[in-house]
C-alpha positions in Angstrom: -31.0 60.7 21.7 -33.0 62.3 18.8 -35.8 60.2 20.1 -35.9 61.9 23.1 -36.2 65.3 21.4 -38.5 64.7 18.6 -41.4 66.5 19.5 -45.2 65.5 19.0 -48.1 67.4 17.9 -48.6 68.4 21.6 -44.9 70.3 20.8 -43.6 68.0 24.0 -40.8 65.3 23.7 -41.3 61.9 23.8 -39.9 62.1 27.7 -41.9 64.6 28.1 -45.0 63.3 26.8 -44.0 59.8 28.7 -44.3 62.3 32.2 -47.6 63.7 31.6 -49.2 59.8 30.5 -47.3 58.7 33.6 -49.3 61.6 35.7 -52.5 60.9 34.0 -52.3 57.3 34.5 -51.8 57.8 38.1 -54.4 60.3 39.0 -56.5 57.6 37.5 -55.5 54.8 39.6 -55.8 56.8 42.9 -59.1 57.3 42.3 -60.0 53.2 41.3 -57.8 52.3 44.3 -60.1 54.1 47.2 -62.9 52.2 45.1 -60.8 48.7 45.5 -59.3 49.4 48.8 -63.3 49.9 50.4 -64.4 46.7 48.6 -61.8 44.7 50.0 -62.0 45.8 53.5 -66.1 45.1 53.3 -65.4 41.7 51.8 -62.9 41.3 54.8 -65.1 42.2 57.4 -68.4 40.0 56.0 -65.8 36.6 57.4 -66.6 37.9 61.0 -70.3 39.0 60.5 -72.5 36.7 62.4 -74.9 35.7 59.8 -71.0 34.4 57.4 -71.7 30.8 59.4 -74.9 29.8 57.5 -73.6 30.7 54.0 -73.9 27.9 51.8 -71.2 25.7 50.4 -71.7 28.2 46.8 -71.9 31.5 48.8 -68.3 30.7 50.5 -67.1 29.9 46.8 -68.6 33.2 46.0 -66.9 34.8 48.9 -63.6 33.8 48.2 -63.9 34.0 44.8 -64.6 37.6 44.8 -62.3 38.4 47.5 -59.3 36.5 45.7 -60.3 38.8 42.4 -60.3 42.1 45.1 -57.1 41.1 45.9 -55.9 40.8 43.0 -57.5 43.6 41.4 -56.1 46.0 44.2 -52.3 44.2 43.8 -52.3 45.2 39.5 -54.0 48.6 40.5 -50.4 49.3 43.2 -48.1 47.1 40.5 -47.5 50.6 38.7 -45.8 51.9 41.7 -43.4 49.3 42.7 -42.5 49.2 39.0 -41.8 53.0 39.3 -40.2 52.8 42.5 -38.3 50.0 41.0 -36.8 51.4 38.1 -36.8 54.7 38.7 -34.1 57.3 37.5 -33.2 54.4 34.9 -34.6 56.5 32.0 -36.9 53.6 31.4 -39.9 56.1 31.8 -42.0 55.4 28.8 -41.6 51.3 29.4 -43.0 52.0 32.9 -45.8 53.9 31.1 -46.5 51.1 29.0 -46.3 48.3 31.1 -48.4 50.6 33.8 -51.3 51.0 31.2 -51.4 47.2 30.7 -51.8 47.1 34.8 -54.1 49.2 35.0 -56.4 47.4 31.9 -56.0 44.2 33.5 -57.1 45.8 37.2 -60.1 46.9 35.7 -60.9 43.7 34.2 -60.6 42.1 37.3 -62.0 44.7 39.2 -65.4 44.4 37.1 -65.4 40.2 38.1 -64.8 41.8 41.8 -68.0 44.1 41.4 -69.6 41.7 39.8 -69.0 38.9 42.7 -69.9 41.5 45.3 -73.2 41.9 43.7 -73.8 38.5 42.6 -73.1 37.4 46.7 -75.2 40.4 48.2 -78.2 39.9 46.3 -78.0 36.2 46.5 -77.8 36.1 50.7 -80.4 38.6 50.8 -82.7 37.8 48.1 -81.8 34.6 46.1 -80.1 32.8 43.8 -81.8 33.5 40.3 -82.1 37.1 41.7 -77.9 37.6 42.3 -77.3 35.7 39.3 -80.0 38.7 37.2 -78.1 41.4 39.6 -74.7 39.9 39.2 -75.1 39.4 34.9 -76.5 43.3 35.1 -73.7 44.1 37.1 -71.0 43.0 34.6 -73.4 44.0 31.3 -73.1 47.8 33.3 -69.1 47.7 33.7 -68.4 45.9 30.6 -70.7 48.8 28.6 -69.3 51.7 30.6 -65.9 50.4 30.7 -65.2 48.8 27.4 -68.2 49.7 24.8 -68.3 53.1 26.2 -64.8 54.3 25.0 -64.7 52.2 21.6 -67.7 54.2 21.0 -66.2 57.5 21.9 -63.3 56.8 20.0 -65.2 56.1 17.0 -67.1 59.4 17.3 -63.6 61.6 17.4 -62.4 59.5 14.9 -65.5 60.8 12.6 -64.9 64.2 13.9 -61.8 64.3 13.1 -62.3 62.8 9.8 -65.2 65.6 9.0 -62.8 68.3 10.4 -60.1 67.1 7.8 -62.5 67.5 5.2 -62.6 71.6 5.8 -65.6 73.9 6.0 -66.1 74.0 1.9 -67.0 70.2 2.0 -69.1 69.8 4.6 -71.6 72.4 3.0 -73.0 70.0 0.8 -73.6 67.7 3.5 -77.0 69.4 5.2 -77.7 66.9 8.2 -74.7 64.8 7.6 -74.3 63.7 11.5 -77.6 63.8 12.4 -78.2 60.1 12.1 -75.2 59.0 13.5 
């Protein structure tokens, strides 16, 4: 019970601070699932296209491949909500945070080897082979940076911030051009 009323530097309690993650977390996924829900129905609808019969045997690997990881990406990205629905009113609320944010990692992780199949498939029936691989490997070079570099870097720059801020007015001073280079 004092766990639940402890409050954080936000001033909200722990239940409370598990409700606003919880919203966060979900505004987020309704915006990646439009995203997954239009990449599966176009890898649905390239099975009945007339040109699907002269795939090769490695295209249809492709194909499947990537539509498998849709699938899958689109089944972590909806897991929060049947978890939700599931134990809701249980006061298990930050668990189903947790366990949501370890969804939603693992969605985008498959989500970027979805892109990345999509990409790789595309380019390779239109173009070539060599050419989807090069537009495939940029494909996950671009997700990978924006998804996973991206925020380690931005985390390192608030952690400096913060760090510098700690410091106070009086010491940074003496440090003319201190961030400059960073």
């Amino acid at each position: 019970m004092a766990e639940e009323n402890s409050r954080t530097p936000r001033e909200e309690t722990t239940l409370e601070r598990a409700d606003r993650n919880y919203g966060e977390l979900f505004q987020e996924l309704r915006i990646i699932q439009t995203g997954v829900q239009i990449l599966f129905a176009f890898l649905l609808t390239l099975a009945f296209t007339a040109r699907f019969p002269m795939l090769d045997t490695a295209q249809r690997t492709m194909y499947i491949t990537t539509l498998l990881l849709a699938v899958l990406a689109a089944a972590l990205f909806t897991a929060p909500a049947a978890l939700h629905r599931t134990l809701f009113q249980r006061g298990a609320k930050p668990e189903i945070v947790r366990a949501s944010s370890r969804l939603a990692g693992a969605g985008m992780s498959v989500l970027m080897l979805a892109l990345t199949g999509s990409v790789l498939l595309v380019v390779d029936v239109v173009l070539g082979r060599v050419e989807g691989v090069i537009a495939g490997s940029a494909t996950l070079l671009v997700c990978g940076g924006l998804w996973g570099l991206l925020p380690q870097l931005v985390r390192r720059h608030a952690a400096r911030f913060e760090a510098r801020a700690a410091l106070g007015p009086s010491n940074e001073a003496g440090r003319v051009g201190a961030g400059r280079h960073e």
